[in-house]
C-alpha positions, 0 to 999 in steps of 0.5 A: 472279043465279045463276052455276053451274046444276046441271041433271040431264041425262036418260039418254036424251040420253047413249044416242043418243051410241053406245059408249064407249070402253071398250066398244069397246077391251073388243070389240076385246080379246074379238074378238082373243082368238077369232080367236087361239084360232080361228087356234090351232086351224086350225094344229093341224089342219093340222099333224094333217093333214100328220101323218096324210098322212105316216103313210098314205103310209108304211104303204102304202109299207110294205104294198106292199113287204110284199107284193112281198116275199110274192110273191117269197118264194113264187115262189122269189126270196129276195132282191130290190129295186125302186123305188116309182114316180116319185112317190116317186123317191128311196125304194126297198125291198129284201128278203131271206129267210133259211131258219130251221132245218132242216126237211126239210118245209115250209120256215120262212123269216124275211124282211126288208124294208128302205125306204131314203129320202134321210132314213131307213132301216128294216126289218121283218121277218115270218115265211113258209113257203115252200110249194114242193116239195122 
C-alpha cells in the first residue's frame, strides 16, 4: 500500500491559473513608476508655460511704454505717465527724458522708462535724438 504518491503535475495545468502575485505587484510597481514620472513631466511644462506667459506679457508691456515714450519724446513731451488697460489695473509706467550735453544741433536725449507694479518697480533706459528744430 502506498501512502504518499509523487505525481509530476504537467506545466500546462499551472499557466491556465493567470499571474502570480508577484508579477502583478512587479506591474503595479512599473505602472506606478511611469505615471509618476509622466505626472513629473506635466508639472513642469506646466510651470514652463506660466513662466513664458509671464515673461511675454512683461515684454510687451515693456515695448508698449517704450514706445509711448519715443512717441513723446519726438513730439516734444519729456515726461509723462499712463496706465496700461483695464486688464492690468495696478500696473503703470512713467518716463522721462533728460538732454545729454550741450549741442546746439540735434539734440541727444537719455530717456528713462519705469513700470511700477504692486510687486516691483523698474527701469530702462535707452538713447533718442530729439529731431526738432531749434
Amino acid at each position: 500500500m502506498r501512502a504518499f504518491s509523487s505525481r509530476v503535475v504537467p506545466s500546462s495545468q499551472w499557466a491556465d491559473g493567470g499571474f502570480t502575485l508577484i508579477e502583478v505587484m512587479v506591474a503595479l510597481a512599473i505602472l506606478a513608476t511611469a505615471l509618476f514620472v509622466l505626472l513629473e513631466a506635466h508639472y513642469a511644462s506646466l510651470q514652463m508655460y506660466d513662466d513664458s506667459r509671464d515673461e511675454v506679457t512683461k515684454r510687451t508691456l515693456w515695448e508698449w511704454a517704450i514706445g509711448k515714450a519715443k512717441l513723446e519724446v519726438s513730439a516734444g513731451n519729456f515726461s509723462g505717465s499712463g496706465e496700461f488697460s483695464k486688464r492690468f489695473p495696478d500696473m503703470s509706467y512713467s518716463f522721462e527724458a533728460s538732454p545729454i550735453g550741450d549741442d546746439t544741433g540735434v539734440q541727444l536725449l537719455e530717456v528713462v522708462v519705469r513700470i511700477t507694479s504692486p510687486q516691483e518697480e523698474r527701469e530702462m533706459s535707452f538713447f533718442a535724438y530729439d529731431m526738432r528744430p531749434m
